[in-house]
N, C-alpha and C positions, 0 to 999 in steps of 0.2 A: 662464125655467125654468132656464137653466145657471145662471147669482145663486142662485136656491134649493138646486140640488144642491149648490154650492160651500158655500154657506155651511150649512145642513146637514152636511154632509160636517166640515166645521170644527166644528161642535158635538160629533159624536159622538166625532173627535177627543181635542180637550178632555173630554169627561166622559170618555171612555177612559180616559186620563190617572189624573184626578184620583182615580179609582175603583181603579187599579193597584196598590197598598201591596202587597208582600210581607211575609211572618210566618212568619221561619225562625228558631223555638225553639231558645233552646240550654242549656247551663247552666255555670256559671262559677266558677268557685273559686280561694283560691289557697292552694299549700302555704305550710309554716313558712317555706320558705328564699326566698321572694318570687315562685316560680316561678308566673304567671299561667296559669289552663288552662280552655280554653273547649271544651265539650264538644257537638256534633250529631246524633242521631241520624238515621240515613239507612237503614232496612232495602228500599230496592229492588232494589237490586245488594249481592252480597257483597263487597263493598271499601269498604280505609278508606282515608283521606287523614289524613297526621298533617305538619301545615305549622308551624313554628318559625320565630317572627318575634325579631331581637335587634335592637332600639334603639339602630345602630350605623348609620352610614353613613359618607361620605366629609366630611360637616360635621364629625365627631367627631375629625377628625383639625386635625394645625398645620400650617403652613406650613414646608418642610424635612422633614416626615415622612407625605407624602401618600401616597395608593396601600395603605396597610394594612387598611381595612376588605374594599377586593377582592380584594387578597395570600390573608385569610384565607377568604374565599368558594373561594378552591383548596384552601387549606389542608385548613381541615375535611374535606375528601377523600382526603385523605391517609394515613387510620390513624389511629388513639388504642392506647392504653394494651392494648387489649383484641382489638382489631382492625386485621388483618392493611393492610398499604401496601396502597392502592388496592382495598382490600376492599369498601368503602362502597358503592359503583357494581355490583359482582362479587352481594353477596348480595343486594341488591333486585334487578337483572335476571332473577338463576334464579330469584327466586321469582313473577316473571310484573311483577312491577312495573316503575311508572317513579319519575325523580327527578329534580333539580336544583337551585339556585341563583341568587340574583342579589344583584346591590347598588347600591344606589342613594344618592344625598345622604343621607337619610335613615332610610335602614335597611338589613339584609341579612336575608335569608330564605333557607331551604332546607325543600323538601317532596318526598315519597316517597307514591305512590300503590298499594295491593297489596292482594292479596285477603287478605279480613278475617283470618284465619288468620295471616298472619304479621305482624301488627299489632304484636304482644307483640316482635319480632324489631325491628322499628322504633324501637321507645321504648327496648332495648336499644343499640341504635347511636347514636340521636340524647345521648341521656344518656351516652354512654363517650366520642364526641367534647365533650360542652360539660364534663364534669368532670373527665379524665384526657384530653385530647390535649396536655397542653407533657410527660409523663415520653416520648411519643414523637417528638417536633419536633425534629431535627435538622440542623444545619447544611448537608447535603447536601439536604434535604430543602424549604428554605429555599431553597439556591440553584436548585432543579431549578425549582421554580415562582415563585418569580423570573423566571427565562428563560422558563418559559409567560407571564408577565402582559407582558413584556416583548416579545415576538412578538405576542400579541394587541392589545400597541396598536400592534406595526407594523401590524399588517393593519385595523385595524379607523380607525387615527385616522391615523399618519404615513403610507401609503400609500395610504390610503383617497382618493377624489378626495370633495372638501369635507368628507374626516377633520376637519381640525383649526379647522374652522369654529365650532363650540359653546367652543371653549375660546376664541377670538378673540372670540365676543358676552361669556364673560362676563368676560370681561377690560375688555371696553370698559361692563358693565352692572355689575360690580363690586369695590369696592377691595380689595386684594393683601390684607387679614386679614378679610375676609367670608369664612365658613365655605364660601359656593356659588360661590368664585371660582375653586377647583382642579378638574379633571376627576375623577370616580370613581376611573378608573383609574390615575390620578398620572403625577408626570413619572417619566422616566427615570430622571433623577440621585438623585430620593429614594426607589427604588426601588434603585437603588445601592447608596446609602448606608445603607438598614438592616441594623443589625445585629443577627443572635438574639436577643439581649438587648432589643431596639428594638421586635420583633416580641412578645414573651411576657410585655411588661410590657402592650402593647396588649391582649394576649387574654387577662390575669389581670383588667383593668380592665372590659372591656368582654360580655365573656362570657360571663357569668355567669346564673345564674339569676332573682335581682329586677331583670338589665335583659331576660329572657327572656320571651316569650308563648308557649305551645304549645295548637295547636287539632288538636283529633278531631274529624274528621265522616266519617259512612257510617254501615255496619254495626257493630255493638261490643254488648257486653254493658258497660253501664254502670257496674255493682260491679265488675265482673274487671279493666276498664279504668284503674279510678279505684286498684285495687289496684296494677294493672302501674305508671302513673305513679308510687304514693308510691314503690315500692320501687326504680324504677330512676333518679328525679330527686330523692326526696326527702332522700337523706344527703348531694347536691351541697351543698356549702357558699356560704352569700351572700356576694357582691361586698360591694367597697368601694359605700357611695352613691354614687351618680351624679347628676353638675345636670344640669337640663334646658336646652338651650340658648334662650335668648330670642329672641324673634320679633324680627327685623328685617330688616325691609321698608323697602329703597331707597328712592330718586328718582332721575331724574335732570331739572335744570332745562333743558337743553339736551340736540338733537342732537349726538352723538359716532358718529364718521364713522370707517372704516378700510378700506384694501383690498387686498385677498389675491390673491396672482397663485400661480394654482395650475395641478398637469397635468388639465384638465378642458376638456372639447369646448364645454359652456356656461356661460354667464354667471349666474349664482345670486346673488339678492335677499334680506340676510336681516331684516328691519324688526322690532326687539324689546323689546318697554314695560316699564317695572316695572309690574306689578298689582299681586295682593292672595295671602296664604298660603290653603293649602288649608281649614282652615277660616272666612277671610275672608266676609262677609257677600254678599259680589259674586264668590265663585266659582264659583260654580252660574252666575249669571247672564252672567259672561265664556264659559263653556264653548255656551252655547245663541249668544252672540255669535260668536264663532270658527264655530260652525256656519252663519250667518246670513251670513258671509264667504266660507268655501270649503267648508260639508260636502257635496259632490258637485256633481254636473254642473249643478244646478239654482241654485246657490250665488253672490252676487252677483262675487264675482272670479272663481269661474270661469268666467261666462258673459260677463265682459266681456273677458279679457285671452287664454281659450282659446279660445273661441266665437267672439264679435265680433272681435275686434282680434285675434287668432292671433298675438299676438306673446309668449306662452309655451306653454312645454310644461305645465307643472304648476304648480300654488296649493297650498299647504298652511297653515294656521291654525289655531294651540291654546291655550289655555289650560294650563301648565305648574304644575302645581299641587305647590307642595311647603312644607313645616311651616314652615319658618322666612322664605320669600318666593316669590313667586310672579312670573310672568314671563307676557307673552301675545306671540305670534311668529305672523310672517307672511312664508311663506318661498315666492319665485318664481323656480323655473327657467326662463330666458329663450331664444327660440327661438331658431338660431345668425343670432347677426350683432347681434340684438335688444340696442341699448344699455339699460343699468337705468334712468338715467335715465327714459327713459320708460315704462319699468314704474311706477319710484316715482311718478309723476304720475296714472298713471292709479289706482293704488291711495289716496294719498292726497284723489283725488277721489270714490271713494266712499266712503273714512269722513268726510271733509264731509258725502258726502250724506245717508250716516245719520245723523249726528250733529244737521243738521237735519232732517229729515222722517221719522228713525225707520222701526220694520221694518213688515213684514204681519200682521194675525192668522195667516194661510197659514204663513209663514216660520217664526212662533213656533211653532205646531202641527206642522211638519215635526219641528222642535227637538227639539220636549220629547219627541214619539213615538218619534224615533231616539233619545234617549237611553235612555226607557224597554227600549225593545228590547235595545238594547247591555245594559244592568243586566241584564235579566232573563235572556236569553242568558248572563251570566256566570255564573250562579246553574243551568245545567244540570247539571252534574257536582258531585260529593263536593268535588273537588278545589277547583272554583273557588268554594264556597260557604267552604272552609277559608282559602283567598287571603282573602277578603273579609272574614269576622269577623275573621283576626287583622288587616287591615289597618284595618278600623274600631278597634280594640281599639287597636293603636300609636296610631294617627295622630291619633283624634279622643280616645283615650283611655276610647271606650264603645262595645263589640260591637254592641250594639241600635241603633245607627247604620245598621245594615246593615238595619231596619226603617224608617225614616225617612228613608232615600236619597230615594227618590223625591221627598220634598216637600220638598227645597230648588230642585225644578226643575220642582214644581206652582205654584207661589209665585210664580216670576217671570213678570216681565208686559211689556207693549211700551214701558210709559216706563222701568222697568227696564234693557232694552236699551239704550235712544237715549242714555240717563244712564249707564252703562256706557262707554260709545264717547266718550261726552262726559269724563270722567272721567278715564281712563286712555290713550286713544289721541291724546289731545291734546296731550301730554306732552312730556319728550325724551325722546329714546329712541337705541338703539342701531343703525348702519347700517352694515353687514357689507356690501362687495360683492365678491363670490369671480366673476374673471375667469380666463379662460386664459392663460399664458403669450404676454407679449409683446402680450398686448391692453387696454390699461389704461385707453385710449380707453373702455370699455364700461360702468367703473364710474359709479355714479350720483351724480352731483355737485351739490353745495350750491347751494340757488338764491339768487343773490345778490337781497336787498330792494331 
């Protein structure tokens, strides 16, 4: 009888699943000057979400001039042409809304959430910053957030205990003129080193409207909307073209080994493969792997190294999915005293043993259901359906992506998995061990043949 419930239970699962498709309508256009614009309506709540995705990240930069795609993620807070220093933050708050930023390898966004009413106020600011912010960009202005970016990587990277950990994997995962070998937030010195000039040839290049996406979703009258956009983006003037950068996707043939003696209480594991880029054929299927690893308590590292063998505190495993390469990581903080070594042993023994004997129908069905949910979850709010179409729209190059999500992760299957693991985690790879000071004994060392 428990066999019957079980395996029932795993059917409805699975047809759960595969019956799940969402179909969030939108409509799409673009102005004369390249500017792409992706429109949703949402009349359940009175608020819109207006999210502006730029085709810009920390890959678009060189080496000796890193750190300007995050420089400007301040920037643009800053005032334009039209609007007052630090205005930006000041008039979405009074008017009940929220807002922010980010930047990534690959891109930079900023979105503002408000009720629908001051929507027309939105596309007013977002258009005064991307077509008239260098007549207000000045040198003082430059240096003030400077010294912000430059204080957030003391805190966030140089002070941080295993801060500077990601910048040491991809160091050792890839060569000095790979676009993904610099941190977002740059070093120091070439955060120094720019000048005005260095800064506002970046933001004439990159800033522009045909490298721009702009997504509406909520509440909106659709004609007054489409009106608001031509008139406040539509006499922005088109960028120079822009290339796209081409995919490449590493290897490495061998284990590359390093270790970090840092101010930390534990000994930290960081084990990291080259995969496949976000639209790679086996992304979907590395992300239901990584969950088949550590996604919760149930998860085969965490039940063997938290659970049985208590010799860590924490498991994490992901799939690092980004346009021009992709990365899969497996990161264990070790209990105090716990050498890595024997973390890496044990870990390395069960991607053997997947790698022969493959997952569960169970494991797989956990997978794809926590995935689903996570998706669908994101898609509750204005805001995170606007996230989503323009992230489909940059990255995959097509909004209706955001209809199809789901079936790159109904599709995958249990030899899928085992051939995944087999694939990529067999590889060489990158091995990070971040000790405590004065303890070096801890790191995990090469097993001699």
């Amino acid at each position: 009888m428990k066999s019957f419930i079980s395996g029932l239970l795993l059917l409805i699962l699975a047809a759960g699943f595969s019956q799940a498709q969402v179909n969030i309508p939108f409509e799409e256009y673009t102005l004369p000057n390249g500017l792409k614009v992706i429109l949703h309506e949402d009349n359940s709540v009175p608020i819109t979400a207006v999210n502006i995705w730029y085709h810009v990240g920390s890959a678009y930069e060189r080496p000796g001039r890193t750190g300007f795609a995050h420089l400007f993620e301040h920037m643009l807070f800053q005032g334009s042409q039209n609007v007052g220093d630090d205005q930006h933050f000041g008039m979405i708050q009074e008017a009940g809304g929220s807002l922010n930023g980010s930047t990534s390898n690959d891109r930079t966004n900023y979105f503002e959430t408000v009720p629908s009413n001051f929507a027309e106020m939105v596309f007013w600011l977002e258009s005064d910053r991307m077509g008239f912010l260098l007549p207000a960009m000045t040198q003082e202005k430059l240096d003030n957030q400077r010294d912000v970016v430059k204080n957030e990587r003391r805190q966030r990277v140089d002070n941080q205990p295993y801060g500077r950990s990601f910048e040491r994997l991809h160091a050792l995962l890839y060569e000095p003129s790979h676009p993904y070998s610099w941190s977002v937030i740059g070093s120091m010195d070439d955060l120094s080193a720019a000048s005005l000039e260095d800064v506002k040839e970046f933001f004439r290049l990159y800033y522009t409207p045909n490298n721009a996406s702009l997504v509406v979703a909520g509440e909106f009258d659709k004609k007054r909307t489409k009106d608001w956009i031509g008139r406040y983006f539509g006499d922005i003037p088109r960028g120079a073209p822009i290339d796209k950068l081409k995919i490449q996707q590493p290897t490495l043939s061998e284990d590359k080994r390093e270790t970090m003696e840092d101010r930390v209480q534990l000994a930290r594991l960081y084990l990291y493969w080259h995969s496949t880029p976000l639209t790679g054929p086996d992304d979907a299927t590395l992300d239901i792997l990584a969950d088949v690893l550590s996604g919760g308590k149930n998860s085969r590292l965490y039940k063997v190294l938290v659970y049985e063998k208590q010799i860590a505190q924490s498991v994490f495993t992901s799939q690092i999915s980004r346009s021009l390469a992709g990365i899969f990581g497996i990161t264990v903080t070790a209990k105090p005293g716990v050498g890595l070594s024997e973390i890496q042993s044990v870990v390395d023994e069960e991607i053997e043993r997947l790698v022969r004997d493959g997952i569960t129908e169970r494991e797989l069905a956990r997978s794809k259901n926590s995935r689903k949910s996570d998706f669908i979850y994101g898609l509750q709010s204005v805001g995170g359906k606007a996230e989503r179409l323009n992230s489909f729209n940059v990255m995959w190059g097509d909004p209706a992506v955001i209809n199809r999500e789901l079936d790159r992760y109904a599709k995958v299957t249990l030899e899928d998995v085992r051939r995944a693991a087999a694939t990529y985690l067999t590889k060489g790879r990158a091995i990070l061990s971040v000790v405590p000071m004065g303890k070096k004994d801890l790191e995990a060392k090469a097993v001699s043949n």
